[in-house]
N, C-alpha and C positions, 0 to 999 in steps of 0.2 A: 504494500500500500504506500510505504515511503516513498519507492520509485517513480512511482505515476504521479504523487503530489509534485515531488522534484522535479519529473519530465513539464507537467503544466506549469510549473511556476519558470522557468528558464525557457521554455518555449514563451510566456508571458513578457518577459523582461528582454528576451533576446533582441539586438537590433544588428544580426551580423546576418540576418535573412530577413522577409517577409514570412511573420504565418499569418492561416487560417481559420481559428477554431470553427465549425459547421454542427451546431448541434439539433436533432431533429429528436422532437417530442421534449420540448423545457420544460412544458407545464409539470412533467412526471419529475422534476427538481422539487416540487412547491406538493405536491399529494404525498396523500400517505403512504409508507411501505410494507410492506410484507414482512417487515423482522420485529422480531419480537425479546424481551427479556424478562429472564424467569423472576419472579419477585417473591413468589412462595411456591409450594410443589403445587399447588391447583392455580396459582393466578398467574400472569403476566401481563406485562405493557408493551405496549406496540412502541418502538422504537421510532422518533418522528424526524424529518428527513433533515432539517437541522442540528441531529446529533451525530450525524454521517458525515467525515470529515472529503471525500471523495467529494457528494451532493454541494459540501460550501466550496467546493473549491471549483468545479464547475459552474456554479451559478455566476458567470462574467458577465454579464449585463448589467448587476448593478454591483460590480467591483469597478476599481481603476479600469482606463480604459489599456489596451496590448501597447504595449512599446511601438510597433514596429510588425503594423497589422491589423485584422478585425475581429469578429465574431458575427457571426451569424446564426440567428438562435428562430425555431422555427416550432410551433407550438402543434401538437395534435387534437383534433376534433373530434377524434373516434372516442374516446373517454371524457367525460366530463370533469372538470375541476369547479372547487367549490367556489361561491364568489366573495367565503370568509379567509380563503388564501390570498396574500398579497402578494401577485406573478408583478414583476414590471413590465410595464407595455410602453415600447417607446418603436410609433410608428417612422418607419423610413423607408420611404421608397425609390428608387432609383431605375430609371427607364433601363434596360438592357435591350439591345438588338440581336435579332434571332441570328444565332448561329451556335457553330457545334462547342462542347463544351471545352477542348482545349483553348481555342484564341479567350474563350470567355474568362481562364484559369490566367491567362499572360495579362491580362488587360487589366485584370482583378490585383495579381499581383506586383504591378506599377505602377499601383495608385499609391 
């Protein structure tokens, strides 16, 4: 787990390249998870996605912005999120012309 925080945080700060982080499905950053911690032999608590060090460390939208780069965070529709979750919503759009997805990758990354 140390690795991958270290890989994002130096991929974060790096300005000896262009990255890109592309995350699809953010909203599932902000809902609830599947883990769980045992609290007595019959109970447990649902582990909430704020105590996941992985979840805060991908949640870049509302961290500093990349060095030397962007993010692009893309929410799913197929699951509903609650609307007592506080997701950030910061609309941007930017015209792109049709074509194949390599030039679209060079274009992207010399801006």
């Amino acid at each position: 787990m140390d690795a991958v925080l270290a890989v994002i945080e130096g991929l974060k700060n790096t300005t000896a390249f262009p990255v890109v982080f592309a995350l699809d499905d953010y909203n599932a950053l902000y809902s609830h998870t599947a883990y769980y911690e045992a609290v007595t032999f019959k109970k447990r608590r649902m582990i909430m996605p704020e105590e996941l060090r992985l979840v805060k460390a991908l949640r870049l939208v509302e961290q500093e912005p990349i060095a030397n780069g962007i993010c692009i965070a893309a929410p799913t529709f197929s699951s509903s999120a609650s609307p007592k979750l506080r997701i950030p919503y910061k609309e941007v759009r930017q015209r792109v012309n049709h074509f194949g997805p390599m030039p679209f990758y060079v274009a992207l990354l010399r801006k």
